[in-house]
Structure formats: C-alpha cells, structure tokens
DRENDOLO-180657 format. One record per residue (C-alpha): x, y, z; residue in three letters. Coordinates in nm, 4 decimals. Layout:
R        c1        c2        c3  res
R         X         Y         Z  ALA
...
// end
This chain:
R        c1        c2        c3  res
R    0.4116  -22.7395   16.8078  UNK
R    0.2033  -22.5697   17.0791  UNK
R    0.2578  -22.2182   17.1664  UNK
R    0.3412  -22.1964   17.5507  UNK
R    0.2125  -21.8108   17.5648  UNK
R   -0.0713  -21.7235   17.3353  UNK
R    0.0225  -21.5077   17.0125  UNK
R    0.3698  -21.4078   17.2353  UNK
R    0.6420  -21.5767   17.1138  UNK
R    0.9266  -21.3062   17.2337  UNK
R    0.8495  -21.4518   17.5804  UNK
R    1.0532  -21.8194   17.4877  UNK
R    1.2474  -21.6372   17.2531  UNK
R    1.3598  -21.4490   17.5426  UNK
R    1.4135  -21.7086   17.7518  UNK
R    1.5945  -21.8976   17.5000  UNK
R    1.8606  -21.6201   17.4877  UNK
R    1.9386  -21.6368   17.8844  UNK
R    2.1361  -21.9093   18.0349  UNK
R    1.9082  -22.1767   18.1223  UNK
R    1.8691  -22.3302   18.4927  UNK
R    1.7464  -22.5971   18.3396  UNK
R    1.4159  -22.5232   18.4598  UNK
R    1.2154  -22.4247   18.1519  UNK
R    0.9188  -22.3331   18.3453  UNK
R    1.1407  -22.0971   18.5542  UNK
R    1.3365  -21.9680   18.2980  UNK
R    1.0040  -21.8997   18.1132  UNK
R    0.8570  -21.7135   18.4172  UNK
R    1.1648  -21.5108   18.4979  UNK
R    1.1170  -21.3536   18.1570  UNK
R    0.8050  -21.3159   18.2063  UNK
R    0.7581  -21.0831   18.5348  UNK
R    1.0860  -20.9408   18.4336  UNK
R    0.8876  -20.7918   18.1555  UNK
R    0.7645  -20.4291   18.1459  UNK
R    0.4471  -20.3810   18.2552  UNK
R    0.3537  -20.2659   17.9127  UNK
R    0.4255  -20.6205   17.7595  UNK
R    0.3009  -20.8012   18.0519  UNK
R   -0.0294  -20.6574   17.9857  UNK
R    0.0089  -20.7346   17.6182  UNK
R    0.0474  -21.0632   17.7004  UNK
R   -0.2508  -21.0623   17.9100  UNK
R   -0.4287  -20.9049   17.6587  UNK
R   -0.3044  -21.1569   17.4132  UNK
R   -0.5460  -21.4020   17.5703  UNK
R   -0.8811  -21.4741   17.4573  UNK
R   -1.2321  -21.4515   17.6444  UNK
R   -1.3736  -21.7648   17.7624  UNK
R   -1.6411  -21.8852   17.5817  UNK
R   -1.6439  -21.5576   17.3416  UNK
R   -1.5828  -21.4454   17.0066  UNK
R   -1.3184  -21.6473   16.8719  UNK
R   -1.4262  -21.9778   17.0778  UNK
R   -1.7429  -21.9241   16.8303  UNK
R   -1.5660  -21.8204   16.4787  UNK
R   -1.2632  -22.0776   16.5428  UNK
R   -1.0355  -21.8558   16.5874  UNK
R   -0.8930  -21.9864   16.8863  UNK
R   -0.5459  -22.1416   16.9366  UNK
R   -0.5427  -22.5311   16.9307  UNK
R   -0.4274  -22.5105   17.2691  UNK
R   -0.6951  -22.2635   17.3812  UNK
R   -0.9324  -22.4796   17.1853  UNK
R   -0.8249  -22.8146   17.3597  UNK
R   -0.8173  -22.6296   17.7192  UNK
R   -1.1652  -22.4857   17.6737  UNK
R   -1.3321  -22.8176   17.5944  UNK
R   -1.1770  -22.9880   17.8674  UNK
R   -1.3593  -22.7446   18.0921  UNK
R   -1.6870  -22.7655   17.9208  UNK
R   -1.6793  -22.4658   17.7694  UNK
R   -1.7895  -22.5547   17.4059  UNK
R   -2.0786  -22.6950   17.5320  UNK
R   -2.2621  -22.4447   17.7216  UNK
R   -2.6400  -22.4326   17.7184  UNK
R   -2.7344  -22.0592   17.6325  UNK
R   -2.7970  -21.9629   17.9491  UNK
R   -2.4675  -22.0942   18.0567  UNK
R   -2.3204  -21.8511   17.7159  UNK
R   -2.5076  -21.5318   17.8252  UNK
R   -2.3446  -21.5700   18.1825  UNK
R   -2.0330  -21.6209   18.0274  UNK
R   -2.0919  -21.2926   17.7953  UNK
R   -2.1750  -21.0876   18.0813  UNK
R   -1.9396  -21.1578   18.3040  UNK
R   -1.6580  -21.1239   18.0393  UNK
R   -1.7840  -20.8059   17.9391  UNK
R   -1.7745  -20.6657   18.2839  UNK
R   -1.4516  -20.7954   18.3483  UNK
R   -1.3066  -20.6464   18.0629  UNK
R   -1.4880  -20.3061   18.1203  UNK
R   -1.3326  -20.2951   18.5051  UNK
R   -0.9756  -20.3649   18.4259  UNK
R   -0.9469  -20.3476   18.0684  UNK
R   -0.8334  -20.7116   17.9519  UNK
R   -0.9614  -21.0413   17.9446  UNK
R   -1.0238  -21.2978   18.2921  UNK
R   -0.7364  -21.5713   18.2810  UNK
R   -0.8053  -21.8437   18.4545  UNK
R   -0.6118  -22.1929   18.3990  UNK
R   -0.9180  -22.3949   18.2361  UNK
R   -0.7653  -22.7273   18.3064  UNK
R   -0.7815  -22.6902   18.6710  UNK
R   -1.1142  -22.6274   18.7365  UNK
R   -1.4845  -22.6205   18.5685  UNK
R   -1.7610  -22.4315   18.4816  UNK
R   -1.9395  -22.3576   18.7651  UNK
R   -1.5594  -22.3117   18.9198  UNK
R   -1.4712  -22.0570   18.6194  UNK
R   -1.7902  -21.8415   18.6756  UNK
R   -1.8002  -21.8592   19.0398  UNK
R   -1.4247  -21.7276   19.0176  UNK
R   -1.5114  -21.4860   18.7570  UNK
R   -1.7526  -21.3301   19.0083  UNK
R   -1.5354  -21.3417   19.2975  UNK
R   -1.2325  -21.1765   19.0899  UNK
R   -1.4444  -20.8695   19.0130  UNK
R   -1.3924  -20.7343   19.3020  UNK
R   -1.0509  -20.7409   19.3208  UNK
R   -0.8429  -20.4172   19.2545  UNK
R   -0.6771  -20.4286   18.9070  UNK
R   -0.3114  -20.4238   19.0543  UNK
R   -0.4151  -20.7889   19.1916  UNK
R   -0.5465  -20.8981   18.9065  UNK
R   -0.3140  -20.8280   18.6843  UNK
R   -0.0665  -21.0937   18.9266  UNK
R   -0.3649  -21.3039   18.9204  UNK
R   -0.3995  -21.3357   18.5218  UNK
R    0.0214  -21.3619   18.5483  UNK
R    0.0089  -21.6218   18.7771  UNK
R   -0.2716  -21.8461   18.6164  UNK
R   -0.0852  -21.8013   18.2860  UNK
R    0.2179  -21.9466   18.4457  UNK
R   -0.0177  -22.2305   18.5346  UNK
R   -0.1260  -22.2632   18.2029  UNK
R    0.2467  -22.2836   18.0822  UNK
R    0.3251  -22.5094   18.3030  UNK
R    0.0831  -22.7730   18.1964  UNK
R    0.1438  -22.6917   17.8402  UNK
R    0.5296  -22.7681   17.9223  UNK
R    0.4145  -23.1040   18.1015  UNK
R    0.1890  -23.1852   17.7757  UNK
R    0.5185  -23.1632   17.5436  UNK
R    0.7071  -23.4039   17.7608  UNK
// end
C-alpha cells in the first residue's frame, strides 16, 4: 500500500480518528495544517531531496521513486545532477528543509526553474508552499489508489 505522507503515518492515523466528511483528501489536510508547527515541519522534513542522496542509494519510497521518474529525474545528465545538488543544498541551507514540489505536475526544467524562483521567498511562505504541494502530492496519490 502506498504511503500518502512520506515516513508520517500519524497524519492518516489522525485523520482516521476524526469523523470523516467523506472527503479523504480534506479530512487528510485538516489534520494536516491543524498540526503544530513543530510536526508540520517534520513532515516537511520527512521528504526527500530531489534527485539526491537516497534517489542514488535506493532509499527512496516507491512512491517517491515512481514520482521522480515520471519527471525525469533518474535520468539526469551530470550537469543536469550538479544543478540539482546545488540548488538543493542552498535551499536547504536558507530555510532548513528540503524543496517540495509535486513532481507529477511539472518537469525538469519546470522543477529547477521553480527551485530558483522559490529561493527567494521568505521561509514563512515556503513553508505553506512545501504544505500545499504536499497536499498536491496526496491528492494524486489518493486518485492513484482509486
């Protein structure tokens, strides 16, 4: 079964405890930004780079796996990887987690150009940002289990 949030399972389980509106998605992202902003960035942080570390040792979740090739991103020339590298790295160093972006609706070029752009952005927005494309991602994984 596919994890909806990466390596945060108290999110469903949360959910699962609530009366449902029989929206899952909804249900799933009222638990979410009702969250402390402690475990929302854990489960930002729970994420993994694009392109990094565990895309390379295989450590990646089959749905992270599956969403990264989609967008290319096991096949990157090595210039391609070193702008990937950088840009996570600076990313990380400005607000202290990884760049979420929903893979599946964009590409490459999209993902780095977006990367770039998102650097600039205080990290109060980015934090909604990465919340917001993780509900995207959610909601696609939901749509993938129907």
């Amino acid at each position: 079964m596919t994890a909806l949030f990466e390596h945060s399972p108290w999110v469903e389980a949360r959910a699962d405890a609530l009366p449902s509106t029989g929206d899952r998605h909804a249900d799933l992202m009222a638990v979410m930004y009702a969250a402390t902003a402690e475990e929302q960035l854990a489960l930002i942080r729970a994420h993994p780079e694009l392109a990094g570390k565990a895309a390379i040792d295989r450590t990646l979740t089959d749905a992270s796996t599956a969403e990264q090739a989609s967008a290319g991103l096991d096949r990157l020339t090595p210039l391609e990887y070193a702008e990937f590298h950088r840009l996570n790295a600076l990313y990380r160093d400005r607000f202290g987690f990884p760049f979420i972006i929903c893979v599946r609706l964009t590409d490459k070029a999209g993902i780095l150009a977006a990367m770039e752009r998102r650097l600039a952005n205080d990290r109060e927005a980015e934090v909604a940002t990465a919340l917001e494309q993780i509900g995207e991602i959610v909601r696609l994984r939901l749509e993938d289990m129907t």
